[in-house]
C-alpha positions as a Python dict, from the first residue, in 0.01 Angstrom:
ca = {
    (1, 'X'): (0, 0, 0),
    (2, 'X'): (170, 369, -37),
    (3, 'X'): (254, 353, -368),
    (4, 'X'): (-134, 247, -446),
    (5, 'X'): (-246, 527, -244),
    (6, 'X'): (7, 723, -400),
    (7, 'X'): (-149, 638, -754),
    (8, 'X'): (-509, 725, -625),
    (9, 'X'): (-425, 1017, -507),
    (10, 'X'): (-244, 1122, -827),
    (11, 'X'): (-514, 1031, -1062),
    (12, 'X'): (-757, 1223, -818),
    (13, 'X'): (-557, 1519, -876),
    (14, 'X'): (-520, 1490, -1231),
    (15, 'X'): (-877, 1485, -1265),
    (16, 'X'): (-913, 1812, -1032),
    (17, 'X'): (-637, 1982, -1303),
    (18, 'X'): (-809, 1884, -1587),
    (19, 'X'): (-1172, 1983, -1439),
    (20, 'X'): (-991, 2304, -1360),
    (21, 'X'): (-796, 2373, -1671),
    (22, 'X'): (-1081, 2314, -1896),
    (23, 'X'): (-1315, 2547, -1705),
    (24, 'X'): (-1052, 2850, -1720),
    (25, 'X'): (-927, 2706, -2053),
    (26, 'X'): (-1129, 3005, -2218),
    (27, 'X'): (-878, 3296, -2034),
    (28, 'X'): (-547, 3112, -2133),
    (29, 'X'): (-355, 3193, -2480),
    (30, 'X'): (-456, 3001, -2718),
    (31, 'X'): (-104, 2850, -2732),
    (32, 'X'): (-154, 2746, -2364),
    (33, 'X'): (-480, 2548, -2398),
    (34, 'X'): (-328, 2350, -2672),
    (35, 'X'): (-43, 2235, -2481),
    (36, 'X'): (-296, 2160, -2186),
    (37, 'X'): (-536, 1970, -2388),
    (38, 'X'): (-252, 1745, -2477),
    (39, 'X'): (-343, 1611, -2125),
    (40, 'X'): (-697, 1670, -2085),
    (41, 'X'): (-700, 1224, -2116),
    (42, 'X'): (-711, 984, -1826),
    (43, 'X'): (-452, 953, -1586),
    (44, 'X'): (-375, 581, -1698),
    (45, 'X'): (-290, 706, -2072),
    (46, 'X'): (-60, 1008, -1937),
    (47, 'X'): (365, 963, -2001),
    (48, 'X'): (509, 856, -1674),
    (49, 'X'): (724, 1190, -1688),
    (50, 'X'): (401, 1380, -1670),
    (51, 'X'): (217, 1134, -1396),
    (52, 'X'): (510, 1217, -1160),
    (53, 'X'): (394, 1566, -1186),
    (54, 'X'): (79, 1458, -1029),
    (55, 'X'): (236, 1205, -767),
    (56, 'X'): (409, 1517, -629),
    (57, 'X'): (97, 1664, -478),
    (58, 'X'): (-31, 1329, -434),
    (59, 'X'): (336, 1266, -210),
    (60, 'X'): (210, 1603, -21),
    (61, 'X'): (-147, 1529, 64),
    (62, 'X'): (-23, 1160, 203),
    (63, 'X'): (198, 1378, 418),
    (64, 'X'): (-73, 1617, 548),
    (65, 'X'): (-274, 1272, 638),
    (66, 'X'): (-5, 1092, 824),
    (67, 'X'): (150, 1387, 1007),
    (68, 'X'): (-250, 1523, 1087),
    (69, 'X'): (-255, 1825, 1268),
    (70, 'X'): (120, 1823, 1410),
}
């Protein structure tokens, strides 16, 4: 059940970075919003290198939830 959650979470928050990237893609070098629109693609089609990226802060918001307000 983790890891599932784990993978939601992830996905969530690759969709937040590429919502994000793409709106402030216009103040990055052009070099820079190349290299990030490598990724602007679903979560599912990312490398599993670069999906472990996102399953970091998807680790850390799972923390937040289980530890609450400690």
């Amino acid at each position: 059940m983790t890891k599932e959650i784990i993978e939601k979470l992830a996905d969530l928050e690759h969709e937040q970075w590429v919502k994000w990237s793409k709106s402030v893609a216009h103040e990055v070098s052009l070099e820079r919003r190349e290299r990030w629109q490598a990724y602007w693609i679903p979560y599912s089609a990312l490398s599993e290198e670069i999906k472990e990226q996102d399953r970091v802060w998807a680790r850390k918001v799972l923390e937040v939830i289980e530890n609450g307000t400690e």
